[in-house]
C-alpha positions as CSV (number, residue, x, y, z in Angstrom):
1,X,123.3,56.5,143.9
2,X,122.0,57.5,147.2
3,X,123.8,61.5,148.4
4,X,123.7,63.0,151.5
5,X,123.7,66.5,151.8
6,X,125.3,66.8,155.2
7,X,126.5,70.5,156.3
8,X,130.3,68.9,156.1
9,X,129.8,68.9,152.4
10,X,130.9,72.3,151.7
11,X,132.3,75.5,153.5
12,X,132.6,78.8,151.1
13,X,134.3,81.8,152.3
14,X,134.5,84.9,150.3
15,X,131.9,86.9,148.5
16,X,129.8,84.0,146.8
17,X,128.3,81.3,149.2
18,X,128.4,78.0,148.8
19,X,124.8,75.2,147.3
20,X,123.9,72.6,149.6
21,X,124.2,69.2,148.2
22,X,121.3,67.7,146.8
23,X,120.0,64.3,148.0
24,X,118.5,62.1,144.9
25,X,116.9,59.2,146.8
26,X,115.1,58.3,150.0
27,X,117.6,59.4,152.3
28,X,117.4,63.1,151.9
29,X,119.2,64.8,155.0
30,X,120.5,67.5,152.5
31,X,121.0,70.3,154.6
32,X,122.6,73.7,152.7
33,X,126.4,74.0,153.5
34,X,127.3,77.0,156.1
35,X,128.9,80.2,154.5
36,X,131.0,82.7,155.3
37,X,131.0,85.9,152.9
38,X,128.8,88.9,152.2
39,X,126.3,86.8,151.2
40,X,123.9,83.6,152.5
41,X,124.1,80.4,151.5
42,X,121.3,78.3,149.7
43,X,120.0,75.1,151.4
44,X,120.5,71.9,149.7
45,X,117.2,69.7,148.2
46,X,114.9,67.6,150.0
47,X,115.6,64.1,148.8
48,X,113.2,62.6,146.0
49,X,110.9,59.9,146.2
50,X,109.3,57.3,144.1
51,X,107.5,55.3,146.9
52,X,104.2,56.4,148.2
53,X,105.1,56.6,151.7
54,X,105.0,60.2,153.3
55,X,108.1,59.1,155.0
56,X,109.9,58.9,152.0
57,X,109.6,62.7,150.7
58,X,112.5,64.5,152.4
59,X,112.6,67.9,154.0
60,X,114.9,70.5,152.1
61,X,118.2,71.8,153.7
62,X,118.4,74.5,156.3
63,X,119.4,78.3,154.4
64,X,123.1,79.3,155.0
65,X,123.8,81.3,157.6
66,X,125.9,84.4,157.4
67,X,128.2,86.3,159.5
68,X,127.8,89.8,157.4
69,X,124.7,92.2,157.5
70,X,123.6,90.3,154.9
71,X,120.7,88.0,155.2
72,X,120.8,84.3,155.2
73,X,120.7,82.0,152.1
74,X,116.9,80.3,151.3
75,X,116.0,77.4,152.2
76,X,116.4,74.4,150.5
77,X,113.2,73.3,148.0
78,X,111.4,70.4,149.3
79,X,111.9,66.8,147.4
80,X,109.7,66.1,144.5
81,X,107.8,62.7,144.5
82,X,106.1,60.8,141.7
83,X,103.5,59.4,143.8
84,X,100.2,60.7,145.4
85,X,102.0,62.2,148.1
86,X,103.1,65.5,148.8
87,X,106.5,66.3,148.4
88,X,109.2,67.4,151.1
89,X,109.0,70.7,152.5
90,X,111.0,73.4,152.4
91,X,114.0,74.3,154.0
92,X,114.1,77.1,156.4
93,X,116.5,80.2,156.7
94,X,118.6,79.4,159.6
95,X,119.0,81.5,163.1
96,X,120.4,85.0,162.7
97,X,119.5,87.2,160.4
98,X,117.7,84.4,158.9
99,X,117.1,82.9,155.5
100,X,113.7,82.4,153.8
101,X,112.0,79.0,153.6
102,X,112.2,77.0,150.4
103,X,109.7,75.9,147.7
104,X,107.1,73.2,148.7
105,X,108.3,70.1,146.7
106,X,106.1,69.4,143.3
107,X,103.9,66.4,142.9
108,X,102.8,64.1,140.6
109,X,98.8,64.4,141.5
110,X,97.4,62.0,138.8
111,X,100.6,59.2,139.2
112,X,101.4,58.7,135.4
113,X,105.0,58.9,136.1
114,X,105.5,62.7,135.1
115,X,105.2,66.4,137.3
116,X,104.7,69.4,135.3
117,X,108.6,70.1,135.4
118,X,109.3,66.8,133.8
119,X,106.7,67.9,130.8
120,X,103.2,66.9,131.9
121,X,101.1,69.5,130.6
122,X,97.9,68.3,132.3
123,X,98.5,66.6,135.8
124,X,95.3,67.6,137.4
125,X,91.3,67.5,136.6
126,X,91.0,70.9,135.9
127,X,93.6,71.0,133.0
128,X,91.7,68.4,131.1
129,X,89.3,65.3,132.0
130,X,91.5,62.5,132.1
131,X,95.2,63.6,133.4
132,X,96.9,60.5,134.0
133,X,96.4,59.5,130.0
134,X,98.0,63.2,129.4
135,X,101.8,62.9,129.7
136,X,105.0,62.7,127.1
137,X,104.6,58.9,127.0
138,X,100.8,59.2,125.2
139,X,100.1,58.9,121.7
140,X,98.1,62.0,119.9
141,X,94.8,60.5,119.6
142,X,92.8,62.3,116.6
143,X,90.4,65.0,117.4
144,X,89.6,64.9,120.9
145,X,91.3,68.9,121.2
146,X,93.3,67.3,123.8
147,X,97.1,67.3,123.5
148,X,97.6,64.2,124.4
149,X,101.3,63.6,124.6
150,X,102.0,67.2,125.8
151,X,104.0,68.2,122.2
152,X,102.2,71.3,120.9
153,X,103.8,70.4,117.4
154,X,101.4,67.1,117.1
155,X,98.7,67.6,115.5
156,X,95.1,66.9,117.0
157,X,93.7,67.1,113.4
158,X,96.4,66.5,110.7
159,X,97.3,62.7,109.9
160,X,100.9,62.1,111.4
161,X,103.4,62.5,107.7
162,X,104.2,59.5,106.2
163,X,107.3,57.7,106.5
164,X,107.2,54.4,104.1
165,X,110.3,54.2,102.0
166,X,109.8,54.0,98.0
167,X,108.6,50.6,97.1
168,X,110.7,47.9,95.3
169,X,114.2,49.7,96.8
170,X,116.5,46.7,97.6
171,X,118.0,46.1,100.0
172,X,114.8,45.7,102.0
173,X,115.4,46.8,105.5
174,X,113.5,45.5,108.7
175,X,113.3,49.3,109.7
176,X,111.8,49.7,105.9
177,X,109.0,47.0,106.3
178,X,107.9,48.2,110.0
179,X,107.8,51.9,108.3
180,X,105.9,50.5,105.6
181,X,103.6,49.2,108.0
182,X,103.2,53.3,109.1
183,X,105.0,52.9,112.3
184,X,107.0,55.8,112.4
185,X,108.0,56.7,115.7
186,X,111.2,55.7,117.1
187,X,112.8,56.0,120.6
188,X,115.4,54.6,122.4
189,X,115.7,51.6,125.4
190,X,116.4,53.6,128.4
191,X,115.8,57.7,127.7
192,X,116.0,60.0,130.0
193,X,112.3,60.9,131.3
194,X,111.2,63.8,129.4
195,X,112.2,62.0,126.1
196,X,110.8,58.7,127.8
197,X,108.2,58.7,124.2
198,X,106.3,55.6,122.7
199,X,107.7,54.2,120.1
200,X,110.1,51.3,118.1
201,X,112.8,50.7,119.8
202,X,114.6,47.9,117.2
203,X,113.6,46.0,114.5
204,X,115.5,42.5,113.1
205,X,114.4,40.5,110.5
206,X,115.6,36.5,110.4
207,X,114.5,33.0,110.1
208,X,111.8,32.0,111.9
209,X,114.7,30.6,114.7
210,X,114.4,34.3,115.5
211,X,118.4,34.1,116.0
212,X,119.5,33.5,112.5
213,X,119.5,37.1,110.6
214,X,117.9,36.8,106.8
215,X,120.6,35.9,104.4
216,X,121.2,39.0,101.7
217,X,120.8,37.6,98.6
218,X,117.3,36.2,100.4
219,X,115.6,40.0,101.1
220,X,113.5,38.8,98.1
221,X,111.6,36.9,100.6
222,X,110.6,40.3,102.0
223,X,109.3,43.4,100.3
224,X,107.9,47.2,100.6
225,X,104.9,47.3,98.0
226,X,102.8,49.9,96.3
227,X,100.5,47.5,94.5
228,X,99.9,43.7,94.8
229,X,98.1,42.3,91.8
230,X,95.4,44.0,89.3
231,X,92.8,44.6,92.0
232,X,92.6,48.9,92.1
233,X,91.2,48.5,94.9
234,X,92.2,45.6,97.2
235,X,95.7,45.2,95.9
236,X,96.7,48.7,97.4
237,X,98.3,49.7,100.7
238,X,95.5,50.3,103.7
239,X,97.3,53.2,104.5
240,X,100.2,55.5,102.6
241,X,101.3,55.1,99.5
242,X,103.5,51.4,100.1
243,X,102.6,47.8,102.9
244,X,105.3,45.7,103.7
245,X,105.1,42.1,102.1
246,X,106.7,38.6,103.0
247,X,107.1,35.8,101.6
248,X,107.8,32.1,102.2
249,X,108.7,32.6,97.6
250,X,109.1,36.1,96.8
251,X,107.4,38.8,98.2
252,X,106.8,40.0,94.5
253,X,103.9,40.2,91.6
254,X,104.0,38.8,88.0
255,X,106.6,41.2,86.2
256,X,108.7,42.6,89.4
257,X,112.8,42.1,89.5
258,X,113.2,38.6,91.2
259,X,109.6,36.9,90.8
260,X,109.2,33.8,91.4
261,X,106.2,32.1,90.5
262,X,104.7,30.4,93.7
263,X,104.4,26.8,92.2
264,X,105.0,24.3,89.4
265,X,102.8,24.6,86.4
266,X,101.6,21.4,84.5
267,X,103.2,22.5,81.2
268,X,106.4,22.8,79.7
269,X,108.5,26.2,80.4
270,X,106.3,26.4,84.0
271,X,109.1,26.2,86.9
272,X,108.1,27.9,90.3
273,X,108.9,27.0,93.5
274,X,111.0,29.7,95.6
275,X,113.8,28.0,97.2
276,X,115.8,30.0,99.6
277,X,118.0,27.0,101.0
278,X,117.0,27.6,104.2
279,X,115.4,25.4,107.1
280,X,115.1,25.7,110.9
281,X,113.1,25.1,113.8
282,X,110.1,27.0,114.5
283,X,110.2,29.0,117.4
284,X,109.7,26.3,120.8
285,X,107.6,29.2,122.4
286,X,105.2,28.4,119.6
287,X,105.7,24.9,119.3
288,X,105.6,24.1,123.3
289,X,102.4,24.6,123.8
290,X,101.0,22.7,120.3
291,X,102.4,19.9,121.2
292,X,106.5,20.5,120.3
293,X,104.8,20.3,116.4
294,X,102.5,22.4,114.0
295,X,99.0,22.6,115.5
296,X,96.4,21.2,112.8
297,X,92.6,21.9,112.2
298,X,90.6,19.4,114.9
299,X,89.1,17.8,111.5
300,X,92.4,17.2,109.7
301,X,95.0,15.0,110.3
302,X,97.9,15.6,112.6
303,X,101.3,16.4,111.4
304,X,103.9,13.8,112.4
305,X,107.7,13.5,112.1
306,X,110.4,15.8,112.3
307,X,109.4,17.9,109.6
308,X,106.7,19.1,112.0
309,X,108.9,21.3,113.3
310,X,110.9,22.6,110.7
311,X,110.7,26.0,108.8
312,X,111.5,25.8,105.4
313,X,111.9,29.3,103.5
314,X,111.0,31.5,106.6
315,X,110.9,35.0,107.3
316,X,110.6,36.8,110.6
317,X,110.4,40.5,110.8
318,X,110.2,41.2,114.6
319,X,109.8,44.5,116.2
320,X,110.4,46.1,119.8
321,X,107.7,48.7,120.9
322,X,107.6,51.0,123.7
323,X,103.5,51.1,124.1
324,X,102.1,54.8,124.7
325,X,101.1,55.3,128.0
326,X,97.2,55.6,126.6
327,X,97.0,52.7,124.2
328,X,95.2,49.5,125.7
329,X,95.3,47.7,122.5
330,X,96.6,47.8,118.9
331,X,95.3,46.7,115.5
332,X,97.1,45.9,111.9
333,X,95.7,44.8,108.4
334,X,96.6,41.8,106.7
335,X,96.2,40.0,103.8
336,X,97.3,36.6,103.1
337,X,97.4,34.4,99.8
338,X,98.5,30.8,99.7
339,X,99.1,28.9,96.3
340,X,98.2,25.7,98.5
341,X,94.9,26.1,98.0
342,X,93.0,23.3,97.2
343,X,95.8,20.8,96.5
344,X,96.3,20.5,100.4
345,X,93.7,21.0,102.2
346,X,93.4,19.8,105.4
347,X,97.1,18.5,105.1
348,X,99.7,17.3,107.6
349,X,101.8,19.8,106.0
350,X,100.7,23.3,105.9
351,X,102.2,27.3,105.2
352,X,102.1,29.4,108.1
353,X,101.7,32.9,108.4
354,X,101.9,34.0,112.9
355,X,102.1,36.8,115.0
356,X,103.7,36.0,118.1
357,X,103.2,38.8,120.6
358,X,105.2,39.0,123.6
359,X,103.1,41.4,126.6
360,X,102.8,41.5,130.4
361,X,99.0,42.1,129.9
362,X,96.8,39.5,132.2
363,X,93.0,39.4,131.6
364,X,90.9,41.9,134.0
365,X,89.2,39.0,136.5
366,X,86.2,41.3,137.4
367,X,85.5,42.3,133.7
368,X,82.4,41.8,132.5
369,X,82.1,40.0,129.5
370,X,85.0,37.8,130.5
371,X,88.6,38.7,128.8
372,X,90.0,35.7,127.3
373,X,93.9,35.6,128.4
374,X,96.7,35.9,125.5
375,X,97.2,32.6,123.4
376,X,99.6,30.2,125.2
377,X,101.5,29.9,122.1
378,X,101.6,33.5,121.6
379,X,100.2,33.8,118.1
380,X,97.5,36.6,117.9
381,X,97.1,35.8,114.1
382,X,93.6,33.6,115.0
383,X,90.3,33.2,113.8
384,X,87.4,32.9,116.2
385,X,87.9,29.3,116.5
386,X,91.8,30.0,117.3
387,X,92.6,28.3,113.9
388,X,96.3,29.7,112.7
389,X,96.5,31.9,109.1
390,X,96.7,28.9,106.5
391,X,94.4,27.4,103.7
392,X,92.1,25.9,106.6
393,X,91.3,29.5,108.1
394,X,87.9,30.2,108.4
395,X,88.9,33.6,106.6
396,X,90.2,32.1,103.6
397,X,87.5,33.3,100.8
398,X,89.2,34.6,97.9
399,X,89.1,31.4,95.9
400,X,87.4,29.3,92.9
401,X,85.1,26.5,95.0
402,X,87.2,22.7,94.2
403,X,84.9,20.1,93.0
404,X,82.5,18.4,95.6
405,X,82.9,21.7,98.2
406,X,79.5,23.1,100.1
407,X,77.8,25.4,99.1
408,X,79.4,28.8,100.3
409,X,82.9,27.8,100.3
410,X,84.7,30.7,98.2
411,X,82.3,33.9,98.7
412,X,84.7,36.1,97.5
413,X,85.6,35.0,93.8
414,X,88.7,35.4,92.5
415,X,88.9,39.0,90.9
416,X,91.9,39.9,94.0
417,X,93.9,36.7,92.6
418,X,94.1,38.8,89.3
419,X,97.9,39.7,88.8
420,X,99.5,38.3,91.7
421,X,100.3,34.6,90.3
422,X,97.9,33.2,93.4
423,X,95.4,32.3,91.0
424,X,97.7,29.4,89.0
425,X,99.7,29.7,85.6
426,X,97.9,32.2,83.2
427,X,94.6,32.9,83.4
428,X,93.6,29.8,85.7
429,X,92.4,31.1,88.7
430,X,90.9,27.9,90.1
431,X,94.5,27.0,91.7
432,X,95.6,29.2,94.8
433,X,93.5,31.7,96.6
434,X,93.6,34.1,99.8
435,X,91.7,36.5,102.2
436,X,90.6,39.6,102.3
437,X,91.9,42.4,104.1
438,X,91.9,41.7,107.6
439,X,92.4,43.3,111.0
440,X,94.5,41.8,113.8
441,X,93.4,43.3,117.4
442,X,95.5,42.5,120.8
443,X,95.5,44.1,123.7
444,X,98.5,45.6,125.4
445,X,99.6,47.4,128.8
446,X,99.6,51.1,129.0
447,X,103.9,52.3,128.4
448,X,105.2,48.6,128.5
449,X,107.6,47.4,126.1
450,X,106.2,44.6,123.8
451,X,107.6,42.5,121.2
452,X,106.0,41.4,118.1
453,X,107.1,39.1,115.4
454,X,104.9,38.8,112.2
455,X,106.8,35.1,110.7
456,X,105.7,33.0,107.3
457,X,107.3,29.5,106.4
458,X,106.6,26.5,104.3
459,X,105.8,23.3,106.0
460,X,107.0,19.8,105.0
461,X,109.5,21.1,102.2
462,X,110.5,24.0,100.2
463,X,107.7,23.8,97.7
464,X,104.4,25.8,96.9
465,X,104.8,29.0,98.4
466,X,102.6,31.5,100.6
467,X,102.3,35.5,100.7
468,X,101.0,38.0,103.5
469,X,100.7,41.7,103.1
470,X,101.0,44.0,106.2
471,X,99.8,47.6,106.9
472,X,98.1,50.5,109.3
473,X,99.4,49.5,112.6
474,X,97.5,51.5,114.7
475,X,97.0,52.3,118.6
476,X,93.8,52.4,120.4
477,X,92.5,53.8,123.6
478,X,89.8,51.3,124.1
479,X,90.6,47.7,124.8
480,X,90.6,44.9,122.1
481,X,90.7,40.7,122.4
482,X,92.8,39.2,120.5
483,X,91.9,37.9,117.2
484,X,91.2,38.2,113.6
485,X,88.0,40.5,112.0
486,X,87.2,41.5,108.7
């Protein structure tokens, strides 16, 4: 709301004079109210500005004037602005015995959003090297002695603590998984300024309709980890002591509370096969761009029919994120199993695992080498070849080469299928496979709010199910394509 701080707005007699009224936007007349008393009056406030017009920064009010001995009241202080311009000036005393001027207004000199009284500890070059990534809004990036998001109590050396909840501790949360997954800042939608901090905003987790919240007695679909299978090594978290785990079956080893074994075994007594009862349509922003239906490998036949674009089993654990205002990309690790693997192959009918990221970032047209634009469909999940996370990804390596397969095919082995009922029934590990860890990179604009979903579903029908392990979301300072990397 726009004020102005007209004379009219206030006449004091008696021994205490009488503020000015302040003027919060571009129209800053705010001139201080005229007293009468043993004392002056003070101004009122230059008006403040967010444009980057010098017109824009108001002057302060006029002092109040007095009809004592007494001097007049100061000036008003000159309007702030948040731009490269100066701010208003300051009021002057008025005629008579006369007032002093007011305060210059303060500026924002590196135009990161912040002036030093709204908590930017470094707003010009000689404070540090790069002020406008120094503000409240920044992340603490490790060991550059800077303090990047102007809180003394971050450290520049120490790890931030960790916040993952105890593993196995139903009922999973959607704020448990994204901890987990060592995101452990939170902030709200609309703070005021100087709490204005990176950070999740909200988390959901639901079908992969993205509308429908998980069913309880279905949380077994989702799951906060300390160990996936037998491998010391590879089965552990990334980061922390737990990852957060979902599940088109159950996010679950061999021997945890609700297990399920991902599919049927050829012998008696050997039922798998998850079924969560549940089926819905893949998100259209996904679909719309493939085609309304499930993309497929250029070398394998296309899916067809309505099941193309139904979920079965799915789980979505989607997360809003205020960006800090010096990250230009982030990164997570992820590890995905399938017991598809080699059965279907190059199938109509595939498991997905995607990570649909919703930005305002745009490719930089004068960069050099070219930056490829954000996936149309919005999955960031891709290998080089923009193949999706299923059996046909070019990343899919932990596995037991199928009869008649080129040379290379499985470099891996099998040892990470140990223990986590990937590998078939018993000690079979020719049936089922997975990848190794992974990193996911995407860039991301400096303090916007993204979305991100991370979503895994069966294809075709509730049967043979698929696994993917998430951890160590991390920010960057340098800029990242989109894409999958060992």
């Amino acid at each position: 709301m726009t004020r102005l701080g007209l004379g009219a707005c206030g006449l004091a007699l008696g021994l205490a004079g009488w503020l000015g009224c302040s003027s919060n936007e571009t129209v800053g007349l705010g001139t201080g109210g005229n007293g009468t008393g043993a004392s002056g009056n003070s101004g009122g406030h230059g008006g403040q500005t967010t444009s980057s017009s010098t017109t824009s920064s108001q002057t302060g009010g006029s002092g109040g004037t007095t009809t004592s001995s007494q001097p007049g009241g100061a000036g008003g202080a000159g309007g702030s602005t948040t731009s490269s311009q100066t701010g208003g000036s300051g009021g002057s005393g008025n005629v008579g015995t006369g007032g002093s001027g007011g305060d210059p207004g303060e500026t924002d000199a590196d135009a990161d959003g912040w002036t030093p009284n709204q908590g930017d500890c470094c707003d010009t070059p000689n404070l540090c090297s790069a002020p406008a990534l120094v503000n409240p809004g920044a992340y603490e990036y490790p060991g550059n002695l800077v303090d990047d998001d102007c809180d003394p109590a971050t450290s520049d050396l120490v790890a931030p603590a960790d916040c993952s909840p105890a593993p196995l501790s139903p009922p999973t949360t959607s704020d448990a998984l994204i901890q987990a997954m060592d995101l452990c800042q939170t902030t709200t939608e609309n703070p005021p300024l100087a709490q204005k901090k990176w950070g999740v905003i909200s988390t959901a987790l639901t079908l992969a309709d993205e509308s429908t919240t998980l069913p309880a007695n279905d949380n077994v679909q989702a799951g906060v980890l300390a160990q996936y299978g037998s491998d010391a090594q590879q089965g552990k978290p990334r980061r922390g002591p737990t990852m957060a785990s979902l599940s088109s079956g159950t996010a679950r080893a061999p021997g945890d509370a609700g297990y399920v074994h991902p599919q049927n075994g050829s012998q008696a007594g050997q039922t798998g096969n998850f079924n969560g009862n549940t089926q819905v349509s893949a998100p259209a922003s996904f679909l719309g761009p493939n085609g309304g239906k499930f993309p497929s490998p250029a070398n394998c036949p296309a899916c067809n029919g309505a099941a193309c674009t139904q979920a079965y089993d799915s789980v979505s654990l989607r997360a809003r994120i205020r960006v800090p205002t010096n990250a230009k990309s982030f990164s997570y690790a992820v590890k995905f199993y399938s017991a598809e693997f080699p059965e279907y192959l190059c199938q109509a009918y595939n498991d997905f695992f995607v990570t649909l990221l919703t930005s305002s970032w745009l490719p930089d047209p004068n960069a050099n080498p070219p930056e490829l634009p954000l996936p149309a469909d919005g999955n960031i999940a891709i290998d080089a070849l923009g193949g999706q996370l299923s059996v046909n990804n070019g990343f899919f390596q932990v596995c037991f080469p199928p009869l008649g397969s080129p040379p290379g095919t499985c470099p891996s082995g099998t040892l990470e299928l140990v223990g986590t009922g990937m590998g078939g029934w018993g000690n079979n590990l020719t049936d089922g496979g997975g990848t190794e860890w992974l990193t996911n990179t995407a860039p991301v604009v400096p303090g916007e709010t993204m979305e991100i979903e991370f979503m895994i579903w069966d294809a075709g029908d509730h049967n043979v199910d698929s696994l993917v392990l998430l951890d160590r979301f991390r920010w960057s300072v340098d800029a990242s394509p989109v894409g999958l990397s060992k």
